[in-house]
VOBA-1610 file (N, C-alpha, C; in pm, whole numbers, padded with zeros to 5 digits, always signed):
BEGIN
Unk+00372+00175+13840Unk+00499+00246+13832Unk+00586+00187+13722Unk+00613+00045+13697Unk+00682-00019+13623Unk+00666+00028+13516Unk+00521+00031+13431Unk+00456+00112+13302Unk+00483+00231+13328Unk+00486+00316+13414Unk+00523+00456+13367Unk+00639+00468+13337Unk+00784+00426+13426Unk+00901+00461+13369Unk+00930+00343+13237Unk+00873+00249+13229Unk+00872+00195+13049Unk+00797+00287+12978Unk+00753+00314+12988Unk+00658+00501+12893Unk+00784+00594+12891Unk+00843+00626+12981Unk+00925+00733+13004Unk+01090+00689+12929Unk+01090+00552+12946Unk+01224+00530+12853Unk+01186+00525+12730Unk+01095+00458+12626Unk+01056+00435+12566Unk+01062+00579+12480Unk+00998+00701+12503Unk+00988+00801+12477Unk+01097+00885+12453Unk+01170+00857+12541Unk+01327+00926+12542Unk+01409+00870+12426Unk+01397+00711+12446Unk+01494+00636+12334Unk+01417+00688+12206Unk+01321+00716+12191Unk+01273+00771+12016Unk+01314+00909+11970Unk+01354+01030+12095Unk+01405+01148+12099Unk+01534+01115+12043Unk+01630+01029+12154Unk+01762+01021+12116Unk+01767+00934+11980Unk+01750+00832+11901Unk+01764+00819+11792Unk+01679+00906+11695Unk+01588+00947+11690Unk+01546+01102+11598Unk+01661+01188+11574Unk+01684+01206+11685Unk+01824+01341+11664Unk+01935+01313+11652Unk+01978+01195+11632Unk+02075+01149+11597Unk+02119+01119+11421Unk+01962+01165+11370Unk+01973+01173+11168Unk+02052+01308+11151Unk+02031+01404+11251Unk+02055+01561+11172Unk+01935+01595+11143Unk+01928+01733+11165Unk+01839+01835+11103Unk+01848+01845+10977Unk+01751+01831+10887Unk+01738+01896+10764Unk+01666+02057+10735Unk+01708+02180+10682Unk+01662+02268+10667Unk+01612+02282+10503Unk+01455+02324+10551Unk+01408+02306+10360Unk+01376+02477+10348Unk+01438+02538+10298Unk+01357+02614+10233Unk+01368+02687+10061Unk+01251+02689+09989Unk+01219+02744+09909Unk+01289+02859+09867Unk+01321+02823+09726Unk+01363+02959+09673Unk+01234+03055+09623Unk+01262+03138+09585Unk+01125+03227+09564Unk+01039+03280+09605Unk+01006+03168+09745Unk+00921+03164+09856Unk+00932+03317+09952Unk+00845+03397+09995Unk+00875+03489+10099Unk+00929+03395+10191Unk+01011+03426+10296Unk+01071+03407+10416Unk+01208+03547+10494Unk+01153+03516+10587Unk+01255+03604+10668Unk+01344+03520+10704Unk+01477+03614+10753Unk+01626+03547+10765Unk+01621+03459+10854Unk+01486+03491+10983Unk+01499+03421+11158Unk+01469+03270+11158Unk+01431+03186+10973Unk+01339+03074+11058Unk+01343+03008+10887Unk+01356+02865+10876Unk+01331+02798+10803Unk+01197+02794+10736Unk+01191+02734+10646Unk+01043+02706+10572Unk+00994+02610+10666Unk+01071+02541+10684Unk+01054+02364+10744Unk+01212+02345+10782Unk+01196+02198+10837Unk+01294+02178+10936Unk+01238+02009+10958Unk+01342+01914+10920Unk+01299+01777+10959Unk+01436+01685+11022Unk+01333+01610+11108Unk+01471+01546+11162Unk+01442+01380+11129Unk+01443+01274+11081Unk+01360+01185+11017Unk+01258+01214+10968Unk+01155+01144+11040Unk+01015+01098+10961Unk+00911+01254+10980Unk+00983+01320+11093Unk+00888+01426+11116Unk+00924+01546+11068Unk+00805+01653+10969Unk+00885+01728+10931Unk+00753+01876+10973Unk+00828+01946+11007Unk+00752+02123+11101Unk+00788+02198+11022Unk+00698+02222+10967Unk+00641+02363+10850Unk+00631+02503+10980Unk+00696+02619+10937Unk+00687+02717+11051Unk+00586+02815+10998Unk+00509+02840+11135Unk+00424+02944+11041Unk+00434+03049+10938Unk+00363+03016+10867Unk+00340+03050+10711Unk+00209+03129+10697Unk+00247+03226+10628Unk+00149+03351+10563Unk+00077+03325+10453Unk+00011+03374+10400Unk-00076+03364+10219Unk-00084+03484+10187Unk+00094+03482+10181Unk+00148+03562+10079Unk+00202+03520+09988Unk+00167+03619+09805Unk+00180+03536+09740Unk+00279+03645+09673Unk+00395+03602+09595Unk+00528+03665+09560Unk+00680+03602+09652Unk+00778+03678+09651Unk+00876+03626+09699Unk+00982+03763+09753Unk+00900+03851+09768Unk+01009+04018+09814Unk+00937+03965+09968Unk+01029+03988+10095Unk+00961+04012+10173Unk+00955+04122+10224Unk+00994+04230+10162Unk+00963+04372+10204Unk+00822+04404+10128Unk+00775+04342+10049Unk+00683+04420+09981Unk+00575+04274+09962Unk+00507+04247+10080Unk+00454+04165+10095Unk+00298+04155+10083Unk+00238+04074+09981Unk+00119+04083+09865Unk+00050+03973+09955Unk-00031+04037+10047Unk-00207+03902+10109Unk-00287+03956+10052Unk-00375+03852+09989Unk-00511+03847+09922Unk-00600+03942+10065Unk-00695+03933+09982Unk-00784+04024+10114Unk-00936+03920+10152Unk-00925+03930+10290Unk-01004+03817+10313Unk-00987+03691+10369Unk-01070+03647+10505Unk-01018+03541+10575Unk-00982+03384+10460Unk-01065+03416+10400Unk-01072+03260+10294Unk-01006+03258+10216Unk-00968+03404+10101Unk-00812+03406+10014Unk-00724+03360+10090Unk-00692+03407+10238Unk-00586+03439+10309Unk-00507+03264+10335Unk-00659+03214+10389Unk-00639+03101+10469Unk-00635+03034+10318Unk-00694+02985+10188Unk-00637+02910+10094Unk-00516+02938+10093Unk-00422+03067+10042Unk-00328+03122+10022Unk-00187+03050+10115Unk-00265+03026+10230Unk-00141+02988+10318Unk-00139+02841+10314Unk-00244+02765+10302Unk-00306+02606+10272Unk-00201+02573+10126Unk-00200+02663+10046Unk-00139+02683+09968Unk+00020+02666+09941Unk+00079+02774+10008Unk+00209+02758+10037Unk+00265+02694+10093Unk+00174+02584+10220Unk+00235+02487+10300Unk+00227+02356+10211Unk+00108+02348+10146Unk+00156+02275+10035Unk+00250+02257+09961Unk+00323+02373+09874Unk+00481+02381+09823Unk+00546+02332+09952Unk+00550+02409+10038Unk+00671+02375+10119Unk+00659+02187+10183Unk+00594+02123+10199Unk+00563+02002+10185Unk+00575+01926+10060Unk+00529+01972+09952Unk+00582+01885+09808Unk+00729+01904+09796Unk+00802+02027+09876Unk+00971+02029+09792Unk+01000+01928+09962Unk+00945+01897+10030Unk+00966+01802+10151Unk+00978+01670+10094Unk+00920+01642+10018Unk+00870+01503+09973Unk+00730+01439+10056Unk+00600+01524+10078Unk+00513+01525+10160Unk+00423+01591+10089Unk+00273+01526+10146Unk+00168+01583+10028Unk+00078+01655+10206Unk-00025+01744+10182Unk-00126+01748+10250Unk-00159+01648+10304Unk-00184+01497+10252Unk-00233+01404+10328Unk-00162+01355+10461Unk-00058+01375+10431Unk+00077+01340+10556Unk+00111+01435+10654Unk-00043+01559+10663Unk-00003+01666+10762Unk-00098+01546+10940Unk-00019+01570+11032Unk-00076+01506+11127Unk-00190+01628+11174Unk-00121+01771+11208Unk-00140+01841+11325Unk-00131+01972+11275Unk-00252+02069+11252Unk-00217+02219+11203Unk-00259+02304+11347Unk-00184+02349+11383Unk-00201+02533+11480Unk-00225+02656+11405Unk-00356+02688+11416Unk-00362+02802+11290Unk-00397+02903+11421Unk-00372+03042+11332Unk-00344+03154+11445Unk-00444+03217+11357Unk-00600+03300+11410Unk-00673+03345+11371Unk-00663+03498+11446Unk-00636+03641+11342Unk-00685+03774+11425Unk-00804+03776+11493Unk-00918+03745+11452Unk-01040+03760+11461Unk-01163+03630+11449Unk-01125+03579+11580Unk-01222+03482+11591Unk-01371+03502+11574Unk-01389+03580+11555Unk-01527+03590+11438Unk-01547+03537+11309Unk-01423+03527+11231Unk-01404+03470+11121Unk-01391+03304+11120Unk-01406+03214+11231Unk-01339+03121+11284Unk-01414+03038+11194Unk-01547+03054+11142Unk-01658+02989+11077Unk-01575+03000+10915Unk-01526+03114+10896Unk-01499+03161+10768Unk-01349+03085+10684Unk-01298+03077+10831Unk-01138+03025+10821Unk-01178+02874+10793Unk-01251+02836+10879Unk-01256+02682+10925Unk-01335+02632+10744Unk-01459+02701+10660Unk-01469+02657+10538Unk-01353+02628+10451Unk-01265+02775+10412Unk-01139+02701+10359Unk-01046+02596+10385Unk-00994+02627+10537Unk-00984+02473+10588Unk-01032+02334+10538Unk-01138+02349+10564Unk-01199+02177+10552Unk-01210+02183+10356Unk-01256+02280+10300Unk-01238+02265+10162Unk-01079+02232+10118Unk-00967+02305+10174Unk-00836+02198+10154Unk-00839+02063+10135Unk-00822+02058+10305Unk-00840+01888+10362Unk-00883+01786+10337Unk-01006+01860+10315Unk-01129+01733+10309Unk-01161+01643+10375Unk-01172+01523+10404Unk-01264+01487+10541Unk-01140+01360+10511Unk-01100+01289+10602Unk-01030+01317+10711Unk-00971+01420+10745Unk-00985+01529+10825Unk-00907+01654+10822Unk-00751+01613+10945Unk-00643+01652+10948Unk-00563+01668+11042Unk-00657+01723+11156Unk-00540+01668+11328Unk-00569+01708+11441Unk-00582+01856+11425Unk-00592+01932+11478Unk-00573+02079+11481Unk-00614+02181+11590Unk-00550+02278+11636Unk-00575+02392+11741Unk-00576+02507+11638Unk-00672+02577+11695Unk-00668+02689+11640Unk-00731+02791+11775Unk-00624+02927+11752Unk-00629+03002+11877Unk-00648+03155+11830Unk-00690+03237+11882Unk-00710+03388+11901Unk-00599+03506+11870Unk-00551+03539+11805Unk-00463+03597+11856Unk-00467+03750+11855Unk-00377+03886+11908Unk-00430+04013+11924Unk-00388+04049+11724Unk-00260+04027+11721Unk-00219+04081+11561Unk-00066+03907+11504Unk-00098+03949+11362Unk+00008+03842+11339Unk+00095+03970+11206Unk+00176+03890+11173Unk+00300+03951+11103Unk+00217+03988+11001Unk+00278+04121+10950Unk+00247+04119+10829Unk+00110+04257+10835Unk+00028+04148+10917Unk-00132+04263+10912Unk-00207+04176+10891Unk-00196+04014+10893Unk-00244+03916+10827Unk-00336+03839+10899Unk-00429+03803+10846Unk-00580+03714+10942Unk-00552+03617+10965Unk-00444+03516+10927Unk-00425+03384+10917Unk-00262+03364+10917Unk-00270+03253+10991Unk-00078+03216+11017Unk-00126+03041+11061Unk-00067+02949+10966Unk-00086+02771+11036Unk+00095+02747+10999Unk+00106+02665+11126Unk+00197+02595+11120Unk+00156+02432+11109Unk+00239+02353+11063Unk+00199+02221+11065Unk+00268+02110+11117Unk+00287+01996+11130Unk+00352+01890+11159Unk+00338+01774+11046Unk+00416+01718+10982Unk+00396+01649+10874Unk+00480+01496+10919Unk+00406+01362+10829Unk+00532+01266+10846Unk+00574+01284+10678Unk+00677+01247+10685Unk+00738+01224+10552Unk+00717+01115+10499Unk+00656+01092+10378Unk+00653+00907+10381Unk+00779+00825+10328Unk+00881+00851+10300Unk+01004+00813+10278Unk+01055+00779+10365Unk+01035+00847+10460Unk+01090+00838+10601Unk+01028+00713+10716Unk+00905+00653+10681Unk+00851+00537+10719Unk+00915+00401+10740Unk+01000+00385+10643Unk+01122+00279+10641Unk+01203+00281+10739Unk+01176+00221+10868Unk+01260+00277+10940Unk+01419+00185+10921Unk+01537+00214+10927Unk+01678+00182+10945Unk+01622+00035+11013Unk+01756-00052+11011Unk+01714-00150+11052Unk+01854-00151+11164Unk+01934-00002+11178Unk+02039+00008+11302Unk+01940+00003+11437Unk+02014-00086+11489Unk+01992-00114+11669Unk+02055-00030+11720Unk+01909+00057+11772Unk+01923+00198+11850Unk+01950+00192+11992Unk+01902+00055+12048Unk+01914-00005+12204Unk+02023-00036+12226Unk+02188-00087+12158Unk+02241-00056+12171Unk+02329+00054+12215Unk+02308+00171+12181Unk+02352+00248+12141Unk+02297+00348+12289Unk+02189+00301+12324Unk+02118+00429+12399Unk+02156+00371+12554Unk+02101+00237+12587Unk+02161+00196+12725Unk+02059+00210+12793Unk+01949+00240+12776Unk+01886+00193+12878Unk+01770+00112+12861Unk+01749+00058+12984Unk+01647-00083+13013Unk+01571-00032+13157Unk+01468-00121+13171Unk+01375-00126+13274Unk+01453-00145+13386Unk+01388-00115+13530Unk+01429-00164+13626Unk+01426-00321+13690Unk+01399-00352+13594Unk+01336-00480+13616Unk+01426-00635+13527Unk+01498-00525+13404Unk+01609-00596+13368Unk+01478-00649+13256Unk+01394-00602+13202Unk+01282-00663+13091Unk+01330-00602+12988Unk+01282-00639+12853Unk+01303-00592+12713Unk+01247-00495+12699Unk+01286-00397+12631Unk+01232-00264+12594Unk+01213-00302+12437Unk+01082-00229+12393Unk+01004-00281+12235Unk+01002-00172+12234Unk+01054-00103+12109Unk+01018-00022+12019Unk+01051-00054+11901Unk+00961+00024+11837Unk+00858-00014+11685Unk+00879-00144+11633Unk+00867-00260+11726Unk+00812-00356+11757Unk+00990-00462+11686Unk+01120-00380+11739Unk+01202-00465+11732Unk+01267-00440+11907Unk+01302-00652+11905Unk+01322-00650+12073Unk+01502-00640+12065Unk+01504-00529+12219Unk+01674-00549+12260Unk+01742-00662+12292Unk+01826-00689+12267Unk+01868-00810+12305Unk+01898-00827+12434
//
């Protein structure tokens, strides 16, 4: 029990100082996007690319996909790339992609461009079924990125600030500085 609620504070105190930087909103000029949703969105070290199309232009009424699971899926490998380089973040710093496939038949087809991106270490990744995605489009990944700028962490004492401790009256360690 002791280890679970030290798991459970522990976890919380990294929520509450995360959100305590501010949101950053990135998005691209030029870039297609609709009014409802950022390119990306970071709050420190972590930065969420929202699903993204491989569409290539910047009207979003008059919206240009290559034809084909593998144009489609480079195309969007593609654009999350921009939207990660104007992040200050390369491909290598993606942890975690959710790619949304029309037609899991293609899953073989998607998954070549994929790993030809990546390359071996590839990011964690889910990839799921879906009935239709925006657009008319075979392919939609969202991602999770760290920023590497963002690695440095502050050297402000967040345990201060947050208040809580074990039941036990023990030190709480995170990222390996102790509360006083």
């Amino acid at each position: 029990m002791k280890s679970s609620v030290r798991n459970s504070i522990v976890m919380l105190t990294v929520t509450v100082a995360a959100l305590g930087q501010g949101v950053e909103h990135i998005n691209l000029p030029g870039a297609v996007r609709l009014p409802a949703f950022s390119h990306a969105t970071s709050d420190g070290n972590l930065l969420f690319v929202s699903g993204t199309l491989g569409t290539r232009g910047n009207d979003p009424t008059q919206p240009n996909l290559p034809d084909g699971v593998t144009a489609q899926t480079t195309q969007t490998l593609e654009n999350i790339e921009r939207i990660l380089t104007a992040a200050g973040a390369s491909r290598r710093d993606v942890l975690k992609c959710n790619v949304y496939l029309k037609d899991m038949t293609e899953f073989a087809t998607m998954n070549g461009a994929y790993i030809a991106f990546f390359g071996d270490p590839p990011p964690a990744r889910t990839t799921v079924g879906v009935a239709a995605l925006a657009l008319g489009a075979a392919v939609e990944i969202e991602c999770v990125a760290k920023r590497p700028e963002a690695e440095k962490v502050a050297s402000k004492d967040i345990y201060k600030q947050s208040g809580f401790v074990d039941s036990e009256g023990d030190t709480i360690r995170l990222l390996g500085i102790d509360t006083p």
